[in-house]
C-alpha atoms as a printed R data frame, in Angstrom:
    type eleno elety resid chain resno      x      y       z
1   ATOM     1    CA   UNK     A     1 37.215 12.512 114.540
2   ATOM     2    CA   UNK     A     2 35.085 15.608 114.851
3   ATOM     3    CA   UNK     A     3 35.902 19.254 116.036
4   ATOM     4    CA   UNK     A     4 33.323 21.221 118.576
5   ATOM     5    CA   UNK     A     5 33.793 25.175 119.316
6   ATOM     6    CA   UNK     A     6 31.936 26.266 122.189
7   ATOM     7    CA   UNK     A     7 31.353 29.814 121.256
8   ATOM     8    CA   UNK     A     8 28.205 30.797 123.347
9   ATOM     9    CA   UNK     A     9 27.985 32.901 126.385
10  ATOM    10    CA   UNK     A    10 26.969 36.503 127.362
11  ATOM    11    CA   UNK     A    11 30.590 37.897 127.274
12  ATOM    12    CA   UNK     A    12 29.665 40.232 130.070
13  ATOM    13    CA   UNK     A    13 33.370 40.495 131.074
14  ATOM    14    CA   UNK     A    14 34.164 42.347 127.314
15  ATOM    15    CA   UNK     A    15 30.838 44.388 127.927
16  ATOM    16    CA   UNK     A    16 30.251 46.776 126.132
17  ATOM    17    CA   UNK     A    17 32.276 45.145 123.609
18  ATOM    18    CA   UNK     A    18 29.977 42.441 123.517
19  ATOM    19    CA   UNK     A    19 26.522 44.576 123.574
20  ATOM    20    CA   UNK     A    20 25.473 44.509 119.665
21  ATOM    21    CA   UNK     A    21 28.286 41.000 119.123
22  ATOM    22    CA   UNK     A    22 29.225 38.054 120.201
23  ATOM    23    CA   UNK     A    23 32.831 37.897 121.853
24  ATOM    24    CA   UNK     A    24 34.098 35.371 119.721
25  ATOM    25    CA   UNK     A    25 33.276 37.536 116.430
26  ATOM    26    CA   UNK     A    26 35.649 40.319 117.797
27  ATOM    27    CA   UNK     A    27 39.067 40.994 116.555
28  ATOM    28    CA   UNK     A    28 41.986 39.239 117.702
29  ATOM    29    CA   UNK     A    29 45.174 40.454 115.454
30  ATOM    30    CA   UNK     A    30 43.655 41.069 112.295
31  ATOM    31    CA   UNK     A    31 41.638 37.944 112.493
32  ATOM    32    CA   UNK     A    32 37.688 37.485 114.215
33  ATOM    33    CA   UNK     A    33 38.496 35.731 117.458
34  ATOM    34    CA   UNK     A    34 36.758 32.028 115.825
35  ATOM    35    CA   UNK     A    35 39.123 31.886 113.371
36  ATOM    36    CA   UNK     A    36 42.134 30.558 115.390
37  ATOM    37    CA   UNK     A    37 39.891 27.598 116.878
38  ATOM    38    CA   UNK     A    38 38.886 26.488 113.344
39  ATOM    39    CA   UNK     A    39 42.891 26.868 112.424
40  ATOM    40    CA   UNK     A    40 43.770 24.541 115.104
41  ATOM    41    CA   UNK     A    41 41.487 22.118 114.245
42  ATOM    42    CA   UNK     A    42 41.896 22.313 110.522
43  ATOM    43    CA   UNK     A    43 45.728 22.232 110.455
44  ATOM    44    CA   UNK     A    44 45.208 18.921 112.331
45  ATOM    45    CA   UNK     A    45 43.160 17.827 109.833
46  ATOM    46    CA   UNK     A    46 39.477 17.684 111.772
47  ATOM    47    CA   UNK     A    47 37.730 19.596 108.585
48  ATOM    48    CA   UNK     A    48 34.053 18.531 110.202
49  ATOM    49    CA   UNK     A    49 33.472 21.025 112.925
50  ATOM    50    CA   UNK     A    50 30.039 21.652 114.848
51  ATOM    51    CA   UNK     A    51 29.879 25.487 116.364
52  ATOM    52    CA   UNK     A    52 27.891 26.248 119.186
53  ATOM    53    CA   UNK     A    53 26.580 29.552 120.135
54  ATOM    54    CA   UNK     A    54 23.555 31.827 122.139
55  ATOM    55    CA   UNK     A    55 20.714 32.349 119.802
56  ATOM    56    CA   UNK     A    56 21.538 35.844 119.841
57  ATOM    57    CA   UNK     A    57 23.993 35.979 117.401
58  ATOM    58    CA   UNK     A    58 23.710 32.577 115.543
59  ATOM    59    CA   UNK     A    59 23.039 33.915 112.120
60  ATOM    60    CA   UNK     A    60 26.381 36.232 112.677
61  ATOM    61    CA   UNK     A    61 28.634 32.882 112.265
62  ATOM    62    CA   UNK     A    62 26.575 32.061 109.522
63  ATOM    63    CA   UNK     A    63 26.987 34.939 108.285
64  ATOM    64    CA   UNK     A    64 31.127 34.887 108.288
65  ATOM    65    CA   UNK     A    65 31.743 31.669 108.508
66  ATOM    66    CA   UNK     A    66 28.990 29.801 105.943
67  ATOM    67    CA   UNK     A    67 29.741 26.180 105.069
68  ATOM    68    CA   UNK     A    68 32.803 26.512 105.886
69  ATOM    69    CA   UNK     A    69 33.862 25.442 102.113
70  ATOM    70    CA   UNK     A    70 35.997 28.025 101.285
71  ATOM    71    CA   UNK     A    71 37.912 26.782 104.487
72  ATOM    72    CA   UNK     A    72 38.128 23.434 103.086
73  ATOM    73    CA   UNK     A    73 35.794 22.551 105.917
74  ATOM    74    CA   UNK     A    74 32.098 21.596 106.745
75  ATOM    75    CA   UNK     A    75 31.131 23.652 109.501
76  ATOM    76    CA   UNK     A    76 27.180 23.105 111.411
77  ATOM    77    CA   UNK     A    77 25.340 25.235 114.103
78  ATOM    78    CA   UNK     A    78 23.892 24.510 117.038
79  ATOM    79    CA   UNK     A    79 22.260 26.813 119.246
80  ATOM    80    CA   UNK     A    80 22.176 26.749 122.952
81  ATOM    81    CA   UNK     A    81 19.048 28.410 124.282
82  ATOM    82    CA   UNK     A    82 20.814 29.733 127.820
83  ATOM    83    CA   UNK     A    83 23.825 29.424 129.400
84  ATOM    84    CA   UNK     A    84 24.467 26.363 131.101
85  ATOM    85    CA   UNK     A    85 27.618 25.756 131.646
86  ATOM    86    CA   UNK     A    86 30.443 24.414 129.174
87  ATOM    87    CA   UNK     A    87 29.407 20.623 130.018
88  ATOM    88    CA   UNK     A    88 26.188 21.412 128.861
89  ATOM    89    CA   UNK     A    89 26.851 23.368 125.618
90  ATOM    90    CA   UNK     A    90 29.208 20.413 124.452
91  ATOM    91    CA   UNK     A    91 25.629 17.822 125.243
92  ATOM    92    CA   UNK     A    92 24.333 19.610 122.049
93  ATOM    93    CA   UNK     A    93 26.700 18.435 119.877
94  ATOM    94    CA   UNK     A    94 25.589 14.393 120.871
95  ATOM    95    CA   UNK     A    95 24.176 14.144 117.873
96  ATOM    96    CA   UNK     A    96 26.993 15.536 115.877
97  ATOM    97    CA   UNK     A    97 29.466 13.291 116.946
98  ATOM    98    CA   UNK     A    98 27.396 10.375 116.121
99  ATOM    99    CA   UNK     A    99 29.305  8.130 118.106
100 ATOM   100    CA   UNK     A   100 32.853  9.349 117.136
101 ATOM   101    CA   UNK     A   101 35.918 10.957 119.163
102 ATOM   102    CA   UNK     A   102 35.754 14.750 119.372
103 ATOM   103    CA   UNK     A   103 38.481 17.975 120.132
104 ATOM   104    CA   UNK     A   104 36.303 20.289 121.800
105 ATOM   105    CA   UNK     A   105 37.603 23.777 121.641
106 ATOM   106    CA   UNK     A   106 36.399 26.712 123.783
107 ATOM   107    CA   UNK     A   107 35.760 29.546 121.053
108 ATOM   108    CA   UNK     A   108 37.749 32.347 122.794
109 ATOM   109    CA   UNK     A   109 41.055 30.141 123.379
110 ATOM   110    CA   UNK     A   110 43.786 30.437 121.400
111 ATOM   111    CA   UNK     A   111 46.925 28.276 120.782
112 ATOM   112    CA   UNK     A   112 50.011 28.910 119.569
113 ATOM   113    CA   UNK     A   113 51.487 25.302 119.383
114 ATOM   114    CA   UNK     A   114 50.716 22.942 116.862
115 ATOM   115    CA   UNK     A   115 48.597 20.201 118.624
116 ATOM   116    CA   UNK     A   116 48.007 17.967 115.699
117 ATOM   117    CA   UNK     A   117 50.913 15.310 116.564
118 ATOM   118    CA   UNK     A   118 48.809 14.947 120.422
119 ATOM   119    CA   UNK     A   119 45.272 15.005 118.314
120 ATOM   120    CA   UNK     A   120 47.125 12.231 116.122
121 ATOM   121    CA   UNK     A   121 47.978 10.404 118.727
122 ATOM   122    CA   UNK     A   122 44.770  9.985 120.502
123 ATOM   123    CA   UNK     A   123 43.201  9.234 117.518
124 ATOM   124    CA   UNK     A   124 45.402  5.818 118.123
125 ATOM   125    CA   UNK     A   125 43.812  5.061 121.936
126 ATOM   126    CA   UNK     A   126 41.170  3.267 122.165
127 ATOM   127    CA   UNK     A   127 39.331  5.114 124.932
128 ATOM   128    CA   UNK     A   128 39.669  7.778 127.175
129 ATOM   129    CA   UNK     A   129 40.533 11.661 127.292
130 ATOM   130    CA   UNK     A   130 43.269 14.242 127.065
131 ATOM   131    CA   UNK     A   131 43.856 17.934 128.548
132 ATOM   132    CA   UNK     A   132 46.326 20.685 127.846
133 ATOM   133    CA   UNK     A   133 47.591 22.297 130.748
134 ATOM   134    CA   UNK     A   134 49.487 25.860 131.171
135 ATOM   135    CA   UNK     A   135 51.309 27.517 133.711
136 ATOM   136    CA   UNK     A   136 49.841 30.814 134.761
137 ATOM   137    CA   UNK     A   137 49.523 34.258 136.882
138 ATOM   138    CA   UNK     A   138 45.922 33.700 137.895
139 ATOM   139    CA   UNK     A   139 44.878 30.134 138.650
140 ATOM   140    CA   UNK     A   140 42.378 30.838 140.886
141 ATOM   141    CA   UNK     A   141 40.391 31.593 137.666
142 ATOM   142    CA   UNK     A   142 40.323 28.277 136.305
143 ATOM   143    CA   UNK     A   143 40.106 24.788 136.494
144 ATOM   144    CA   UNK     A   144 43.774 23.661 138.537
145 ATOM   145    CA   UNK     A   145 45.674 20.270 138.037
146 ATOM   146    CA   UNK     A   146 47.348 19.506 140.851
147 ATOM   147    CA   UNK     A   147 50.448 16.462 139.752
148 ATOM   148    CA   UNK     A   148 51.769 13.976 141.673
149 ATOM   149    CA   UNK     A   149 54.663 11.865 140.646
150 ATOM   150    CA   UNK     A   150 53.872 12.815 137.235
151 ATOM   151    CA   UNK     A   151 50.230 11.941 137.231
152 ATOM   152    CA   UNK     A   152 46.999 14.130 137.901
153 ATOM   153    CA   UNK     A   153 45.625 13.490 140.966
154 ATOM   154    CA   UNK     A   154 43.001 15.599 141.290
155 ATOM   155    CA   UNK     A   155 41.612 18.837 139.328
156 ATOM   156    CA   UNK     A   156 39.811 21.594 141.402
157 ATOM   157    CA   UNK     A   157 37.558 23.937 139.781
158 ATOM   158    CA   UNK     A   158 38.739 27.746 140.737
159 ATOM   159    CA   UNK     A   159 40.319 26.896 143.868
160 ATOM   160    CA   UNK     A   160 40.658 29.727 146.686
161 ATOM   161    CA   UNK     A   161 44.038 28.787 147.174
162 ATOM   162    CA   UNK     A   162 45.523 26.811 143.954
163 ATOM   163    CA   UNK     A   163 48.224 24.504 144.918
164 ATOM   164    CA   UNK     A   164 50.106 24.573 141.648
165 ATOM   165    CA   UNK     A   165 49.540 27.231 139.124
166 ATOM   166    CA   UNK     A   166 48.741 24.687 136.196
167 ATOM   167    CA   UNK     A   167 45.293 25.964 134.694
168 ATOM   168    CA   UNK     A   168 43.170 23.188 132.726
169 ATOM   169    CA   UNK     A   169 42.972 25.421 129.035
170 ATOM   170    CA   UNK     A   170 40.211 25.237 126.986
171 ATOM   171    CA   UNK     A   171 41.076 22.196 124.670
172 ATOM   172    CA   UNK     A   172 39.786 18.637 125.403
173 ATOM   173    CA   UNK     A   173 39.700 15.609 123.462
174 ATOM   174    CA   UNK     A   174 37.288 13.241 124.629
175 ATOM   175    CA   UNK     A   175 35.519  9.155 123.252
176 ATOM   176    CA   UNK     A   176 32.086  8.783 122.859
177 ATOM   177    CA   UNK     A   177 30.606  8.054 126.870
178 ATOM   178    CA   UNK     A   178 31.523 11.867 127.146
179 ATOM   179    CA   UNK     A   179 28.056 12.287 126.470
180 ATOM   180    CA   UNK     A   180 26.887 10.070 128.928
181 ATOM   181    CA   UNK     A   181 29.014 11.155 131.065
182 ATOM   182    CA   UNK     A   182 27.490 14.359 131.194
183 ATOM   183    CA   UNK     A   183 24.307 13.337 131.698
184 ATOM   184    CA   UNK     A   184 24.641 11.766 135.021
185 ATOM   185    CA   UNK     A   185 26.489 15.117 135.883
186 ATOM   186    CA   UNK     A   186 24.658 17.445 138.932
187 ATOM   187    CA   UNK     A   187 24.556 21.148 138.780
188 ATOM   188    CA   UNK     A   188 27.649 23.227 140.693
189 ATOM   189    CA   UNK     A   189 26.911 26.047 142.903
190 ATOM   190    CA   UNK     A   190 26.631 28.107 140.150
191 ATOM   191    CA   UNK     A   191 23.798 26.053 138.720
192 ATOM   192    CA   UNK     A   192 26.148 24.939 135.946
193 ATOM   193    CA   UNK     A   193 27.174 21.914 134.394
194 ATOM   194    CA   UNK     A   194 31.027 21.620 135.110
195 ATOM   195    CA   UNK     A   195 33.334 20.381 132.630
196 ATOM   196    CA   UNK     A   196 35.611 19.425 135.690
197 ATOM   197    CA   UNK     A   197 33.540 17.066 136.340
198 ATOM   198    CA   UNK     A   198 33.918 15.596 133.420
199 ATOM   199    CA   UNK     A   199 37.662 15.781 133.190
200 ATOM   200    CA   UNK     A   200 37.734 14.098 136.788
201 ATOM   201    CA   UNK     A   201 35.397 11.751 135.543
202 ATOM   202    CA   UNK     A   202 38.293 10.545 132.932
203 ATOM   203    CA   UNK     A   203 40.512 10.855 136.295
204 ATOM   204    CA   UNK     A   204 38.927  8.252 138.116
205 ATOM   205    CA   UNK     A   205 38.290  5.690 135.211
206 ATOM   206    CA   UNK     A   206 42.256  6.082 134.682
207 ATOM   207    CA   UNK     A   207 42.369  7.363 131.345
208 ATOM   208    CA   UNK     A   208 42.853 10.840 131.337
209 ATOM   209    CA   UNK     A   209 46.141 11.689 129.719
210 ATOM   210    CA   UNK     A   210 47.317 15.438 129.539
211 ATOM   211    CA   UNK     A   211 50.012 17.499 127.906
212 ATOM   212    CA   UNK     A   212 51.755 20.944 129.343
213 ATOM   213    CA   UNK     A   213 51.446 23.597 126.165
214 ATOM   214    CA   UNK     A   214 55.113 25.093 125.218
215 ATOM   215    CA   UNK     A   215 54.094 27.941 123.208
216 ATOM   216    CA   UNK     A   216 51.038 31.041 124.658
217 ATOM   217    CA   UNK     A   217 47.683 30.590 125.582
218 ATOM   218    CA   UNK     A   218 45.226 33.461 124.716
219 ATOM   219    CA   UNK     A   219 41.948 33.327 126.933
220 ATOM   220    CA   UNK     A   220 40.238 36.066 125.264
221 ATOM   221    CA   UNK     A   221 37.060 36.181 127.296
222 ATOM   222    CA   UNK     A   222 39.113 36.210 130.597
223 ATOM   223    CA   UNK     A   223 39.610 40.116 130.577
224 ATOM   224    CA   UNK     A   224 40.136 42.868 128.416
225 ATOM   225    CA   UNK     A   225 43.497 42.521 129.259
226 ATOM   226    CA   UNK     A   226 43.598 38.903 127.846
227 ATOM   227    CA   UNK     A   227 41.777 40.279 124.835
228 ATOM   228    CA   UNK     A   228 44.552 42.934 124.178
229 ATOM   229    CA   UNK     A   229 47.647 40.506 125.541
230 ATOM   230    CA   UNK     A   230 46.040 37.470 122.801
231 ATOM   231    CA   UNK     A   231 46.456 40.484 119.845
232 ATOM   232    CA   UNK     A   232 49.945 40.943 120.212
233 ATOM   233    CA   UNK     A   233 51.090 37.580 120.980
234 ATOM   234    CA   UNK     A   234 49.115 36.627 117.504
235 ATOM   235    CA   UNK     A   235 51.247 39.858 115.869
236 ATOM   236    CA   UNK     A   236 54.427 38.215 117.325
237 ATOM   237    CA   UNK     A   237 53.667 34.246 116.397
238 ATOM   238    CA   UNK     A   238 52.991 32.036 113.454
239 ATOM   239    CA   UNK     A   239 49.289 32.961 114.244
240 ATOM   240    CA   UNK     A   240 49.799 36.386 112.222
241 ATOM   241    CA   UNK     A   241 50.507 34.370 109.210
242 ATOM   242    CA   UNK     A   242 46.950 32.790 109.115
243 ATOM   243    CA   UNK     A   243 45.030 33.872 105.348
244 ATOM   244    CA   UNK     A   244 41.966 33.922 104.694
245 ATOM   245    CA   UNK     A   245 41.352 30.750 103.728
246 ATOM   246    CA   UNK     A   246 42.329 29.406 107.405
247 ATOM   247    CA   UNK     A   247 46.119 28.131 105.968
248 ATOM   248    CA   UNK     A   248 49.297 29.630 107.057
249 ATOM   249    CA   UNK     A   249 52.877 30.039 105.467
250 ATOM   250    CA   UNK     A   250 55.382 27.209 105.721
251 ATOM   251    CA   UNK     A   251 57.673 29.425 107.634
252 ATOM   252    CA   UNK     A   252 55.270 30.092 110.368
253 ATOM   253    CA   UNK     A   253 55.708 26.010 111.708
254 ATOM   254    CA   UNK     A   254 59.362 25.759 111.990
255 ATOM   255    CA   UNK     A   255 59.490 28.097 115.536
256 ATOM   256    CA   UNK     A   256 57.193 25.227 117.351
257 ATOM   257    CA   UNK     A   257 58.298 21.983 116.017
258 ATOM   258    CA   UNK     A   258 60.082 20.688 119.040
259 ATOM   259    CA   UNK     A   259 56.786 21.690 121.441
260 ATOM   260    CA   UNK     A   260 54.424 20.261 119.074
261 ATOM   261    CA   UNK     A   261 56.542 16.917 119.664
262 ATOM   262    CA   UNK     A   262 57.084 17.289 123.246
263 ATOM   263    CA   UNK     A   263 53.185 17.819 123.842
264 ATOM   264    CA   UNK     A   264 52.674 14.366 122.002
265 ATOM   265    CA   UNK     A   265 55.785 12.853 123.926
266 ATOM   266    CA   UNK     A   266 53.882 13.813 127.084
267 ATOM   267    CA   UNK     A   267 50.355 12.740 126.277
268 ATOM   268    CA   UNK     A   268 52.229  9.328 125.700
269 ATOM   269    CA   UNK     A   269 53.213  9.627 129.251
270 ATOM   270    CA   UNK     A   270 51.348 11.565 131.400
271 ATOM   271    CA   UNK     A   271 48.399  9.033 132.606
């Protein structure tokens, strides 16, 4: 199983932050903001990961990040010429995956719970895909799940008027017709390719599984108010315990045991 960060975008909403760097280089804590996607994916033990990002700032990753060796990792670049959507920055990595399941990260999402018992356990299905969903002030910013008798029935990008407040957050584990999937996919409105469509995609076929996340969810690109709200959430979680080297101290897991189980209890059941 392979990892993907989508780290691309203009940042415009953390301009001028963003005018000389790309937002996923910027601090978070006292770590650059791609560091906690690559921790999540290493501490589940996907050590292969594929980053995507503008051309503007390619060679900045490079720069920071290298091979990824001294993470214990193997990390490769793609570039994605202009911005076209998330759907369309994860088609880049086809070749990648070669064929095998992928966790697809958004680059400015962070996670406090420990997902690797749900990434373990899709490792185990034969087909299909998984969300992570969160409760939260502002759905009408985001992809909204709307549950009926304990199933998805539907997910509606930005909705005017949200039904539930359960956002879609930007962490998706998907089999290998993703990329198909994507391209049969039509541009939105906003001349995008939309990774709802995707997700409902999984809907319809009956295999899209999802889990609700127990501990925060940073979306750092959201605001500058996410930015600063991600920072001290970090300074106050296991997140703050992160080295250099992408590990973390032993005490840092024990606070989020019991939601790392839950989310893989409810991946089991959530269909």
């Amino acid at each position: 199983m392979k990892g993907i960060i989508l780290a691309g975008g203009t940042g415009s909403r953390l301009h001028p932050l963003t005018k000389v760097t790309n937002k996923h280089l910027l601090p978070v804590y006292n770590k650059p903001m791609i560091y906690y996607p690559l921790f999540t994916l290493k501490s589940a033990g996907i050590n292969n990961a594929l980053i995507v990002s503008g051309k503007g700032h390619a060679g900045d990753f490079l720069e920071l990040l290298g091979s990824g060796s001294r993470f214990g990792m193997k990390i490769s670049y793609e570039v994605q010429e202009e911005a076209g959507g998330i759907a369309q920055a994860l088609s880049l990595a086809e070749n990648f995956a070669n064929n095998e399941k992928v966790v697809v990260i958004l680059g400015d999402n962070i996670f406090e719970d420990d997902l690797a018992p749900a990434i373990n356990e899709f490792k185990t299905r034969p087909r299909g895909a998984s969300i992570f969903l969160k409760e939260v002030k502002n759905p009408e910013s985001y992809g909204v799940a709307e549950i009926e008798d304990g199933k998805i029935s539907r997910i509606i990008e930005k909705p005017k008027n949200p039904k539930t407040n359960l956002a879609v957050t930007g962490i998706y584990m998907y089999d290998p017709q993703v990329f198909e999937v994507i391209k049969g996919l039509s541009p939105s409105l906003r001349n995008e390719l939309e990774i709802t469509d995707v997700n409902n995609f999984y809907l319809e076929q009956g295999t899209l599984k999802y889990g609700i996340l127990q501990g925060f969810w940073g979306d750092c690109g959201e605001s500058f108010d996410g930015l600063l709200e991600a920072s001290v959430l970090a300074q106050k979680s296991r997140l703050s315990a992160i080295d250099d080297d992408l590990n973390i101290a032993e005490r840092g897991h024990k606070s989020l045991e019991n939601s790392s189980v839950n989310i893989a209890e409810s991946l089991s059941l959530n269909k």
